[in-house]
N, CA, C and O atoms as a DFTB+ gen file, in Angstrom:
460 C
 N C O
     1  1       0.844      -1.180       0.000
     2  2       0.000       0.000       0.000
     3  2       0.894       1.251       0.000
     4  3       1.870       1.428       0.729
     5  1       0.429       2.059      -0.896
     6  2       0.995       3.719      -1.297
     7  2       0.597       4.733       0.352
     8  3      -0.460       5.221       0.750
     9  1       1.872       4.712       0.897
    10  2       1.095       6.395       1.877
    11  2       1.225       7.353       0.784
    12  3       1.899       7.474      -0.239
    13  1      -0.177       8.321       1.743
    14  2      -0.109       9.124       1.156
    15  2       1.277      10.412       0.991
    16  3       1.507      11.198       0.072
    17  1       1.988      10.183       2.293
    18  2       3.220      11.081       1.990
    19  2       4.027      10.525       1.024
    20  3       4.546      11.385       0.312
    21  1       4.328       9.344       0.736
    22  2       5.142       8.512      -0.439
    23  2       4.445       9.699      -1.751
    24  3       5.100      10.617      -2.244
    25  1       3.149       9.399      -2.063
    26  2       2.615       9.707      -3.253
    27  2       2.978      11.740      -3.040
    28  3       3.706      12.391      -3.789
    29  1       2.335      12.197      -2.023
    30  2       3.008      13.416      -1.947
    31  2       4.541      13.632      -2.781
    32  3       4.674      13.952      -3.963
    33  1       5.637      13.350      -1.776
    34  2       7.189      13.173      -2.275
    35  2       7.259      12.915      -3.624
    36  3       7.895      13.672      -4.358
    37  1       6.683      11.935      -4.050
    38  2       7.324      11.571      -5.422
    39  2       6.732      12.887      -6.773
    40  3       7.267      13.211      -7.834
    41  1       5.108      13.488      -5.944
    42  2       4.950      14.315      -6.975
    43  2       5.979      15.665      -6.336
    44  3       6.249      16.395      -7.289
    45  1       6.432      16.041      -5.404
    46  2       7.300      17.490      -5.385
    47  2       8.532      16.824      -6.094
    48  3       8.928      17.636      -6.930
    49  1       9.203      15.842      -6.114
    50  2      10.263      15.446      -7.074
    51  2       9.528      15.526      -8.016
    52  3       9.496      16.755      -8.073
    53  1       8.816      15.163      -8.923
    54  2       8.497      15.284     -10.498
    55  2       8.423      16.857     -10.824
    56  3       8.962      17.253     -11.858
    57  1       7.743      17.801      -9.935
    58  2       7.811      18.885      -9.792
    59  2       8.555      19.612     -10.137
    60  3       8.476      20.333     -11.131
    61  1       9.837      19.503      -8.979
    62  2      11.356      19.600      -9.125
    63  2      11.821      19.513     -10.084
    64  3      12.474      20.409     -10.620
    65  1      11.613      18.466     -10.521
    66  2      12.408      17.428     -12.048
    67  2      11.906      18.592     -13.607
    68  3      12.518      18.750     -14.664
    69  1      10.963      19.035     -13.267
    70  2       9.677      20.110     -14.424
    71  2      10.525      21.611     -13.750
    72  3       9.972      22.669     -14.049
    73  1      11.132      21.660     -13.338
    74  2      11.816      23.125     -12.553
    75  2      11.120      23.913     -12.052
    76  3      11.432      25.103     -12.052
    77  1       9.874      23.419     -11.432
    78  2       9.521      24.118      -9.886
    79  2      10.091      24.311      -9.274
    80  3      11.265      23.941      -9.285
    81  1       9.500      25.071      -8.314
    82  2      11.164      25.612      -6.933
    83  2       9.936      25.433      -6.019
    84  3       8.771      25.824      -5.953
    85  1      11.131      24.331      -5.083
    86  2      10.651      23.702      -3.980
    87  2      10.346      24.787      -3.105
    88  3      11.457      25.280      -2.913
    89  1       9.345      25.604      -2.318
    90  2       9.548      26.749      -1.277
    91  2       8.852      25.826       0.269
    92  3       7.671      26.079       0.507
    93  1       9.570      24.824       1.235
    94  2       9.204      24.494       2.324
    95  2       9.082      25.904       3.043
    96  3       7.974      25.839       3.575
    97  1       9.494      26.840       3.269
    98  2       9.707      27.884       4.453
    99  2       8.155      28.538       3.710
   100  3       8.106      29.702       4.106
   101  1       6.996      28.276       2.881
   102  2       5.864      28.725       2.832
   103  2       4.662      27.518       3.454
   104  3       4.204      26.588       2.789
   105  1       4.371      27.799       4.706
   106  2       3.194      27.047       5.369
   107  2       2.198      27.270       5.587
   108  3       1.312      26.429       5.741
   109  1       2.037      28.805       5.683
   110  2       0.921      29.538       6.171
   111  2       0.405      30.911       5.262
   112  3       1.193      31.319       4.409
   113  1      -0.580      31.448       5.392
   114  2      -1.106      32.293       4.400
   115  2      -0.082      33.292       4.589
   116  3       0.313      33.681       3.490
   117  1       0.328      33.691       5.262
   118  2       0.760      35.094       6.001
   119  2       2.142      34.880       5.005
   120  3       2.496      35.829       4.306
   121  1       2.735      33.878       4.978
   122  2       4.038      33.544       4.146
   123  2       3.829      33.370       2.501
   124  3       4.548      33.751       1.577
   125  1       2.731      32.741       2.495
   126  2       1.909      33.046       0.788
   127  2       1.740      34.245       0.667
   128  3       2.434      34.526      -0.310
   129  1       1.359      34.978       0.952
   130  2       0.818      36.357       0.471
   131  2       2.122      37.341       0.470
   132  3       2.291      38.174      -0.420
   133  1       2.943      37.175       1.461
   134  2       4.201      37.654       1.564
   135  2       4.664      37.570       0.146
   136  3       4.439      38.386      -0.748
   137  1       5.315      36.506       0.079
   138  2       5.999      35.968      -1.121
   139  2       5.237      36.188      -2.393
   140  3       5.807      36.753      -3.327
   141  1       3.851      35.741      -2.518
   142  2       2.617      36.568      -3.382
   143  2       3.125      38.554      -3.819
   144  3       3.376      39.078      -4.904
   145  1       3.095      39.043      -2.630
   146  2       3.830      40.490      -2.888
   147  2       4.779      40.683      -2.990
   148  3       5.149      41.830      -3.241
   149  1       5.854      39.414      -2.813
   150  2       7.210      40.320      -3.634
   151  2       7.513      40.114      -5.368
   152  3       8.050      40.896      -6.153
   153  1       6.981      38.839      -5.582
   154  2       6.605      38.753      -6.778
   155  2       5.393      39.457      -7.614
   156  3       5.161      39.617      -8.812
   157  1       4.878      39.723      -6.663
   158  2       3.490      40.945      -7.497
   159  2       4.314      42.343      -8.511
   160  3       4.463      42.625      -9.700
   161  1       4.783      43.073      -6.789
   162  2       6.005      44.360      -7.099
   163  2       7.284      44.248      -7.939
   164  3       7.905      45.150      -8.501
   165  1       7.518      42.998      -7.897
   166  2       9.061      43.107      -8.891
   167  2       8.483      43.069     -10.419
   168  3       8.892      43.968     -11.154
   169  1       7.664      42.213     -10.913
   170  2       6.772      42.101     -11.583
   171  2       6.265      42.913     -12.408
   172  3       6.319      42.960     -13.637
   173  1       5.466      43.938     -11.190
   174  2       4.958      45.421     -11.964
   175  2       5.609      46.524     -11.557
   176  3       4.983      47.582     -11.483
   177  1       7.117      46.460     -11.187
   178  2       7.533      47.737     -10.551
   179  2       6.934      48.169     -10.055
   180  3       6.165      48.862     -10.722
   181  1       6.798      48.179      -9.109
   182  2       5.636      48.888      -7.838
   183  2       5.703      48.532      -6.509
   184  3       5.448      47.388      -6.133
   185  1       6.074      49.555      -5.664
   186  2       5.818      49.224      -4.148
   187  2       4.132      49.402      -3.150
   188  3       4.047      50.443      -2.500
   189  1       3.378      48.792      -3.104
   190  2       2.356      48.782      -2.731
   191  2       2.118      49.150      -1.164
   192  3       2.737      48.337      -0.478
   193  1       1.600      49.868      -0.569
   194  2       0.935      50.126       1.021
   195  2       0.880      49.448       1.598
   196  3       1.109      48.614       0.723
   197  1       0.743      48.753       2.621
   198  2       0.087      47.531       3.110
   199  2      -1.557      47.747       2.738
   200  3      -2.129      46.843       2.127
   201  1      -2.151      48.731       3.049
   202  2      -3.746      48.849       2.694
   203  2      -3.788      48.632       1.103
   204  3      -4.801      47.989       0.825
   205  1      -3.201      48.879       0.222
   206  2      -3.143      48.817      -1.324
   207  2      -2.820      47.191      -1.523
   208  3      -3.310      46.643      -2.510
   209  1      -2.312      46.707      -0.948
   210  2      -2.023      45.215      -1.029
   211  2      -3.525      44.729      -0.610
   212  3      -4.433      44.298      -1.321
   213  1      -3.487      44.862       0.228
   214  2      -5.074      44.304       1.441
   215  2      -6.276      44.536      -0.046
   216  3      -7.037      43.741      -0.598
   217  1      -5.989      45.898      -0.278
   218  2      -7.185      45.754      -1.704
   219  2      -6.374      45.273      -2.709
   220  3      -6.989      45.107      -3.763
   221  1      -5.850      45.148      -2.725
   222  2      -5.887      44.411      -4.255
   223  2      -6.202      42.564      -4.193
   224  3      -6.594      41.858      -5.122
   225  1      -5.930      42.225      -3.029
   226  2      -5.670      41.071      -3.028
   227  2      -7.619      40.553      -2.415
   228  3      -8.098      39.471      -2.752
   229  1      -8.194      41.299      -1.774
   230  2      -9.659      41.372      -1.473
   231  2     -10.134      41.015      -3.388
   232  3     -10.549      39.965      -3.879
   233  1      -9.841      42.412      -4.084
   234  2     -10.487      42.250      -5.575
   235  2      -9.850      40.722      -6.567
   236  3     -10.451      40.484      -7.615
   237  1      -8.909      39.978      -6.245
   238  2      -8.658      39.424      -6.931
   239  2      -8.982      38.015      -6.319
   240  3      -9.382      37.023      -6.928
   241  1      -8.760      38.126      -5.190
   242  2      -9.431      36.341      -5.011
   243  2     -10.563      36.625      -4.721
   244  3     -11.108      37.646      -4.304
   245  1     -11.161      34.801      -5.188
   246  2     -12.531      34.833      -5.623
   247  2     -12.705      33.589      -5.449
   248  3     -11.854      32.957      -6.076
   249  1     -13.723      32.658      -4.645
   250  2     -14.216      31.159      -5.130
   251  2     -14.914      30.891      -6.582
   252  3     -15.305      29.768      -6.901
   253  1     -15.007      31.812      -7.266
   254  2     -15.361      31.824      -8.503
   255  2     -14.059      31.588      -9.834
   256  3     -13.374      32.396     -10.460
   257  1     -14.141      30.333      -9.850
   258  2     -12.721      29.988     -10.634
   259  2     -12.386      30.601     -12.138
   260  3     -11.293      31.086     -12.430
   261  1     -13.587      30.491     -13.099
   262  2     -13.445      31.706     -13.571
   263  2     -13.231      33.104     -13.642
   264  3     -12.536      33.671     -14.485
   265  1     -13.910      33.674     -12.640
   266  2     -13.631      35.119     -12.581
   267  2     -11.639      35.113     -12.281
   268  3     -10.905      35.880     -12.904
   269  1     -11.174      34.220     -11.360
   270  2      -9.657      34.628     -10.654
   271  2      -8.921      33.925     -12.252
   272  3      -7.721      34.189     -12.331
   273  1      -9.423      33.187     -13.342
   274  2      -8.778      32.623     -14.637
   275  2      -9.021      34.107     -15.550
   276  3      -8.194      34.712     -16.232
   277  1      -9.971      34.322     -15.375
   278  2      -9.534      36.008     -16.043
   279  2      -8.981      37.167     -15.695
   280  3      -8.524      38.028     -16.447
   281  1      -9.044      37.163     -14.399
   282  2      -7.762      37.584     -13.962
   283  2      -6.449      37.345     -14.007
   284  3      -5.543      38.127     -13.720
   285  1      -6.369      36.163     -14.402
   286  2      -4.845      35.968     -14.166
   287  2      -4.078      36.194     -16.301
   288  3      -2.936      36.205     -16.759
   289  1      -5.407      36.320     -16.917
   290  2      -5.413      36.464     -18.277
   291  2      -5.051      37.514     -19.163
   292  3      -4.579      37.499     -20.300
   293  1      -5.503      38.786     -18.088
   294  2      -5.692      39.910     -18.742
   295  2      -4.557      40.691     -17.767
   296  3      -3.940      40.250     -16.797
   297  1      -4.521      42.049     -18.414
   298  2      -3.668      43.108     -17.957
   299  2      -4.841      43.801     -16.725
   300  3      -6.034      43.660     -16.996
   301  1      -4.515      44.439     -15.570
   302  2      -5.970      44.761     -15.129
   303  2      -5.414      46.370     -14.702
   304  3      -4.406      46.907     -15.160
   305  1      -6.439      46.999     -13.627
   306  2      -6.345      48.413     -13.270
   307  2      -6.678      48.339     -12.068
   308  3      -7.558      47.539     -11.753
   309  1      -6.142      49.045     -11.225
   310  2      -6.259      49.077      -9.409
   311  2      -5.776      50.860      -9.666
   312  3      -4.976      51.443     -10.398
   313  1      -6.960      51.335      -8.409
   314  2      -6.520      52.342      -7.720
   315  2      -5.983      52.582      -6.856
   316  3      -6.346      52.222      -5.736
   317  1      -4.915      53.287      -7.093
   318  2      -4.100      53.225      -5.853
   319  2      -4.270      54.494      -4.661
   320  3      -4.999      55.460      -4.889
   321  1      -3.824      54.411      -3.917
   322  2      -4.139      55.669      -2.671
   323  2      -4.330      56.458      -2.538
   324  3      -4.981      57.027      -1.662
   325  1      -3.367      57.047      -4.117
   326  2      -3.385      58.758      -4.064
   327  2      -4.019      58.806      -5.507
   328  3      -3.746      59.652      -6.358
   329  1      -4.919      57.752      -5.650
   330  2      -5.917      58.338      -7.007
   331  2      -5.548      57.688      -8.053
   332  3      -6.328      57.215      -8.879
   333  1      -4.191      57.611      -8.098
   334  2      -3.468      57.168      -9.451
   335  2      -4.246      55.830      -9.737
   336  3      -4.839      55.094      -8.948
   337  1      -4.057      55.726     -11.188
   338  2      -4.398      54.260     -11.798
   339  2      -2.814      53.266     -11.630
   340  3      -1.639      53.598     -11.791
   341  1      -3.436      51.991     -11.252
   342  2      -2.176      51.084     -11.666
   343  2      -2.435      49.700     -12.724
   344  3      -3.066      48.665     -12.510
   345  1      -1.861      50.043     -13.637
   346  2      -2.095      48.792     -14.850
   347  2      -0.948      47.792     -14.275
   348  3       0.265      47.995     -14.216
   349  1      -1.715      46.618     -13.856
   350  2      -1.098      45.786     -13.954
   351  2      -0.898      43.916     -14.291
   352  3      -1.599      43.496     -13.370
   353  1      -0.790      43.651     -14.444
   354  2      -0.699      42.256     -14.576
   355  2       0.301      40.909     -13.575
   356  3       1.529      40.819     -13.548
   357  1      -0.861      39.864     -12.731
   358  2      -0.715      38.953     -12.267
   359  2       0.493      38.263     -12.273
   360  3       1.186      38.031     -11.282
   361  1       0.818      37.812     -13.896
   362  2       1.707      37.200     -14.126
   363  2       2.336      37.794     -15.479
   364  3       1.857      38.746     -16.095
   365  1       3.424      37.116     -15.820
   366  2       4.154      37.378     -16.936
   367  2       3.794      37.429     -18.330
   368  3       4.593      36.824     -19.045
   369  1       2.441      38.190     -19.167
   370  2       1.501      38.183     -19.995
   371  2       2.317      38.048     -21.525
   372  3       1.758      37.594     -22.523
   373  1       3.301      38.383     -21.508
   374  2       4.193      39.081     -22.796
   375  2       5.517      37.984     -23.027
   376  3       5.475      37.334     -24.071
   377  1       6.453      37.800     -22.282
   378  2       7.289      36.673     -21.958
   379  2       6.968      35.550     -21.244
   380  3       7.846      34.950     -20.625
   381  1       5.812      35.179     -21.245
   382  2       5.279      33.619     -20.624
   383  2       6.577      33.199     -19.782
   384  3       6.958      33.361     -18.622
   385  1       7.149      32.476     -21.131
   386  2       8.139      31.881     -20.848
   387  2       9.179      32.349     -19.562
   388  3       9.936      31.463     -19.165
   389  1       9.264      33.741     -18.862
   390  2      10.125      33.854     -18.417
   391  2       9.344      34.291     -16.749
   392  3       9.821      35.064     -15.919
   393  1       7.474      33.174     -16.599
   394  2       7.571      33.227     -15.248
   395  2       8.615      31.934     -14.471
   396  3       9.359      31.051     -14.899
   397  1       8.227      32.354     -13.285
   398  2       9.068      31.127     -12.497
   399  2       7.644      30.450     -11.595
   400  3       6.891      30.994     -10.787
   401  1       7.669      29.443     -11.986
   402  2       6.800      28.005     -10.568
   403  2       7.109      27.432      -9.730
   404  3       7.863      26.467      -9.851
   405  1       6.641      27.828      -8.620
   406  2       6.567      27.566      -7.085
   407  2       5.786      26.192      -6.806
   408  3       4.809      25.948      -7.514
   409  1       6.190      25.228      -5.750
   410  2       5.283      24.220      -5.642
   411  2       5.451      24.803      -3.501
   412  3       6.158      25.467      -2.743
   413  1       4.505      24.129      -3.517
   414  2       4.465      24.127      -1.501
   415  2       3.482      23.044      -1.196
   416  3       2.563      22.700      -1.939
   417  1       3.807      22.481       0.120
   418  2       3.007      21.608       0.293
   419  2       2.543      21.994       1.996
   420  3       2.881      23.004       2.614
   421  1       1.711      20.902       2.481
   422  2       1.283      21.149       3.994
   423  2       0.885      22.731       4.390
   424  3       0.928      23.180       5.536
   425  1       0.559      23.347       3.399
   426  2       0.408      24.673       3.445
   427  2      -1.321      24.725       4.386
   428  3      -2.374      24.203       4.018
   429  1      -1.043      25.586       5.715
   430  2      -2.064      25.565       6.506
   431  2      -3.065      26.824       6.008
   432  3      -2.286      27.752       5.792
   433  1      -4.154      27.187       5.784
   434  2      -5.032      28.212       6.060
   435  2      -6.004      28.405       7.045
   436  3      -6.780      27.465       7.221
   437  1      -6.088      29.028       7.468
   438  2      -6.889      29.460       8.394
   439  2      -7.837      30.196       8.170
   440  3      -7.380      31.339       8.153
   441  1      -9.598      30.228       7.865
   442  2     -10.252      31.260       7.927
   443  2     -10.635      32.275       8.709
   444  3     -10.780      31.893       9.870
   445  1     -10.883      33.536       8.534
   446  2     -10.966      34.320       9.799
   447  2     -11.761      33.711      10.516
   448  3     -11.578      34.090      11.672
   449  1     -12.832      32.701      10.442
   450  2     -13.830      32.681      11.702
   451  2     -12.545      30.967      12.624
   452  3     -12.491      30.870      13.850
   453  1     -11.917      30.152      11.875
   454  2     -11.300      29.488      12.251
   455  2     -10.330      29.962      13.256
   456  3     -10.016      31.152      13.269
   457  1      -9.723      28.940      14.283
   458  2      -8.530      29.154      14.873
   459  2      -7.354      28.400      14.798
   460  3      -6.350      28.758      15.415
């Protein structure tokens, strides 16, 4: 019989093997979203607020799997603090080829009403 951590392991090696980058030190949302914003800002040149992060990241996730697939499709627009528009884009729209993939596993969430 297969454990399930066996079957885990062997897919972050295939992962690996496809040039994902292993990130163990991401477990928790607080470390996703972190890492989520430094790749957001390098991305779109842009240093974001903490409140400008908080919205942007409210408007873009969604249990609606479509709506967050067109998001991740298109170029989009956020207002930022002092009025300004910010065009930006999720991921790498123009050079595909030159995002980078993250795998994580045991990654905990917590909902706000959870403890």
């Amino acid at each position: 019989m297969t454990k399930e951590n066996d079957i885990e392991q062997r897919l972050l090696t295939k992962l690996q093997d496809l040039k994902y980058t292993y990130r163990p030190d991401i477990r928790d949302r607080e470390a996703l979203e972190q890492n989520f914003r430094e790749k957001f800002e390098a991305l779109n040149r842009v240093n974001l607020t903490d409140a400008e992060f908080a919205r942007l990241l409210e408007g873009i996730i969604s249990t609606d799997t479509f709506a967050c697939a067109e998001t991740l499709r298109h170029r989009n627009t956020f207002e930022r603090e002092d009025g300004t528009p910010l065009h930006y884009q999720p991921v790498n729209l123009k050079d595909w080829c030159k995002n980078s993939f993250e795998v994580v596993n045991q990654l905990r969430i917590n909902t706000k009403s959870s403890f």
